[in-house]
C-alpha positions in Angstrom: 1.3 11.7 -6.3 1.7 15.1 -4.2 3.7 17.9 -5.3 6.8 18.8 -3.4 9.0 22.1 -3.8 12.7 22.6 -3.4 13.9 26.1 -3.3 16.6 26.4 -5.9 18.8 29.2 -3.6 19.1 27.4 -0.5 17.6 24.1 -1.1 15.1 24.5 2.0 11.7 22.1 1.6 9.7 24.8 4.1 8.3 26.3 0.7 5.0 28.3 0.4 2.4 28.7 -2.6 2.0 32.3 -2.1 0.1 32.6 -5.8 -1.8 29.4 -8.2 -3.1 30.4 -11.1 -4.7 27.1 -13.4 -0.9 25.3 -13.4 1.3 28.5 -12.6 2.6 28.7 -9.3 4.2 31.3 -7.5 6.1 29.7 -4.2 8.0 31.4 -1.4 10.8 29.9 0.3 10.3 30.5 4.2 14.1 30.2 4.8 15.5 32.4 2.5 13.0 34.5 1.2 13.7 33.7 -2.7 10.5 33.8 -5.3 10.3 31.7 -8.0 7.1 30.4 -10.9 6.6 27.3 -11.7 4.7 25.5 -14.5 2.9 21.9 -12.9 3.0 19.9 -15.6 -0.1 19.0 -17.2 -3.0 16.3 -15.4 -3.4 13.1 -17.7 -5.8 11.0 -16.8 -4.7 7.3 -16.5 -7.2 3.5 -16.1 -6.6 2.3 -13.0 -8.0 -1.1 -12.2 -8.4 -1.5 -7.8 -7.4 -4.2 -6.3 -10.0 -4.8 -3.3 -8.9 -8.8 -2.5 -11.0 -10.7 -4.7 -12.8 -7.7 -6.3 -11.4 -5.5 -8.8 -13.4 -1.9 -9.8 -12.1 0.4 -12.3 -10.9 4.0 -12.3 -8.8 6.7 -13.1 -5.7 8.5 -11.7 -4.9 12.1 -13.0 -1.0 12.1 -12.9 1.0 14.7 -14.3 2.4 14.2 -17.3 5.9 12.9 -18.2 6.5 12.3 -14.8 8.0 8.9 -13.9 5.5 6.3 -11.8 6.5 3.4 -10.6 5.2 -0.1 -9.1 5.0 0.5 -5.2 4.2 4.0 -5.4 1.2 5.5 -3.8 -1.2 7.5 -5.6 -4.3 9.4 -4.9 -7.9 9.2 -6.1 -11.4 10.0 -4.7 -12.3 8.6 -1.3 -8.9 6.2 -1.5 -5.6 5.6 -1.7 -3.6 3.1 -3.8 -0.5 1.4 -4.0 0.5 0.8 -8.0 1.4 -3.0 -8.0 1.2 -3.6 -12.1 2.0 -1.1 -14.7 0.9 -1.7 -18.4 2.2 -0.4 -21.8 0.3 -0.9 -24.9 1.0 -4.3 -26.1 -0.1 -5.7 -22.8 3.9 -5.4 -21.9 4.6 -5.5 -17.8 7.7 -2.8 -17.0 8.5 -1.7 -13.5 8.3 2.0 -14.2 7.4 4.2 -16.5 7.1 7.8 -17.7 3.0 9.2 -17.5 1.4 9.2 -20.8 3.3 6.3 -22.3 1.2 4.0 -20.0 -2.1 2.0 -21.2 -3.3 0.9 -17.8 -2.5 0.9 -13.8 -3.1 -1.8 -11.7 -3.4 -1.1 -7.7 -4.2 -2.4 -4.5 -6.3 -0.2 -2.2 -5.1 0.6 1.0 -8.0 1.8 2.8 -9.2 -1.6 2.6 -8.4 -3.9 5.7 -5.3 -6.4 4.7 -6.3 -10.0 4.4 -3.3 -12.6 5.6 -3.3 -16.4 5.4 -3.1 -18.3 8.9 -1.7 -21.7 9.1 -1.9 -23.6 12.0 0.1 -27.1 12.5 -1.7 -29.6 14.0 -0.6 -33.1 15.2 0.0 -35.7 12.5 1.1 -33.2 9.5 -2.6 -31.6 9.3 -3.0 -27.9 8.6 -5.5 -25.5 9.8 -5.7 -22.9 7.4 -7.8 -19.4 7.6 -7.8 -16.4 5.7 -8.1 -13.4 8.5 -8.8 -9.5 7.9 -6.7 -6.9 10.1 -6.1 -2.8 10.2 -3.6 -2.6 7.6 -1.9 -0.8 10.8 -2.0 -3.8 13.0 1.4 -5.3 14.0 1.9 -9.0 14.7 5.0 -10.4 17.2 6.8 -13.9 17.3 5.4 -15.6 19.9 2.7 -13.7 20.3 -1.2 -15.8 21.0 -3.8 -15.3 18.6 -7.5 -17.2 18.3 -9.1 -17.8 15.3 -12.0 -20.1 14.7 -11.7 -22.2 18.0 -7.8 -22.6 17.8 -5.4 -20.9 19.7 -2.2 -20.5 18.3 1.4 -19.3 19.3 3.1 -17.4 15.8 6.7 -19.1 15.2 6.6 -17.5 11.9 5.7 -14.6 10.1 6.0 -14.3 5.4 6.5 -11.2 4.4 6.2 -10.2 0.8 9.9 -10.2 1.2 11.2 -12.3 3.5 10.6 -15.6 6.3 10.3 -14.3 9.3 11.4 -16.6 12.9 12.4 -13.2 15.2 10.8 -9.8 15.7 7.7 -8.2 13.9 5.6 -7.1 11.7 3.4 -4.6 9.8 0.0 -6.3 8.6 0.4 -4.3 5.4 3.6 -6.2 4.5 2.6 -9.7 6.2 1.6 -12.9 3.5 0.8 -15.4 6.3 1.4 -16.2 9.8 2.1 -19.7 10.8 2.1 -21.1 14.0 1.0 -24.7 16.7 -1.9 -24.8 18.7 -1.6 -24.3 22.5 -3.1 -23.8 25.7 -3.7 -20.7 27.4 -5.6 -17.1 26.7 -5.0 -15.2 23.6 -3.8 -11.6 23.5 -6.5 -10.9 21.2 -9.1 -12.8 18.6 -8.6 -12.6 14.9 -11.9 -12.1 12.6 -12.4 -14.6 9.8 -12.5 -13.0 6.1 -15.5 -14.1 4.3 -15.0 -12.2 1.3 -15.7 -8.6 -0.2 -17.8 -6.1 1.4 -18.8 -2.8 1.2 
């Protein structure tokens, strides 16, 4: 979770550290001119358990303490970044949101790993072709558009979200569950890569 300054004159975000000393700070608004000090508050380190599909590795998040974290925020660690999706109080109780230091464990998903989605193709006589595909988390996905994946080529009439059914329009990879679509004929826009499970 980054740091971000308001002055308290003007209310201007274009605010400098001029001066840090351990967890003093000394900013500089670059509107007004004010000075002002600030004490960050202090770094606790929380268990964070990462979310890689499949795989799970554990870690920890230094947050500042007292400071309010909650599930689908985005915090920072070594060599990733990860969106909270679980918090945990002692007891093993769930909450939504809580305040730093009263927390037992973070859960997470990484987001510098590539986003895995369901595929389900409808074929004739009610079977489905189903495939679990990784993308750039990036990587947006249209109604309508054509896709290949393992030998089937496939028109999307459908697109889950973690909140909603798609049947218009598009969407981030990052947010998509599943895309559903029938088999056709004709050249994909581009070929989809099969997930075969966790690797480095």
């Amino acid at each position: 979770m980054e740091e971000y300054f308001t002055c308290p004159e003007c209310g201007s975000e274009d605010v400098e550290i001029i001066k840090e000393r351990g967890r003093e700070l000394t900013l500089k608004c670059s509107e007004c001119g004010n000075i002002w000090h600030v004490t960050l508050p202090k770094p606790v380190k929380v268990p964070l358990i990462i979310s890689k599909h499949e795989k799970s590795f554990k870690s920890e998040a230094e947050l500042p303490e007292g400071e309010e974290i909650a599930v689908g925020d985005i915090v920072e660690i070594e060599n990733d970044e990860v969106r909270i999706t679980g918090i945990e109080l002692e007891g093993d109780r769930r909450v939504e949101r809580a305040k730093i230091g009263e927390i037992k464990t973070l859960w997470g998903e990484s987001l510098t790993y590539p986003k895995v989605i369901g595929i389900s193709i409808y074929l004739p006589k009610g079977v489905t072709q189903s495939f679990k595909v990784k993308v750039s988390r990036d990587e947006e996905f249209v109604i309508g558009e054509v896709l290949e994946v393992g030998g089937y080529t496939f028109k999307i009439e459908k697109i889950k979200t973690e909140r909603k059914m798609l049947r218009h329009g598009k969407a981030r990879a990052d947010e998509i569950v599943r895309l559903m679509g029938r088999p056709i004929r004709g050249r994909a826009r581009r070929s989809l890569e099969i997930y075969r499970g966790y690797r480095e």
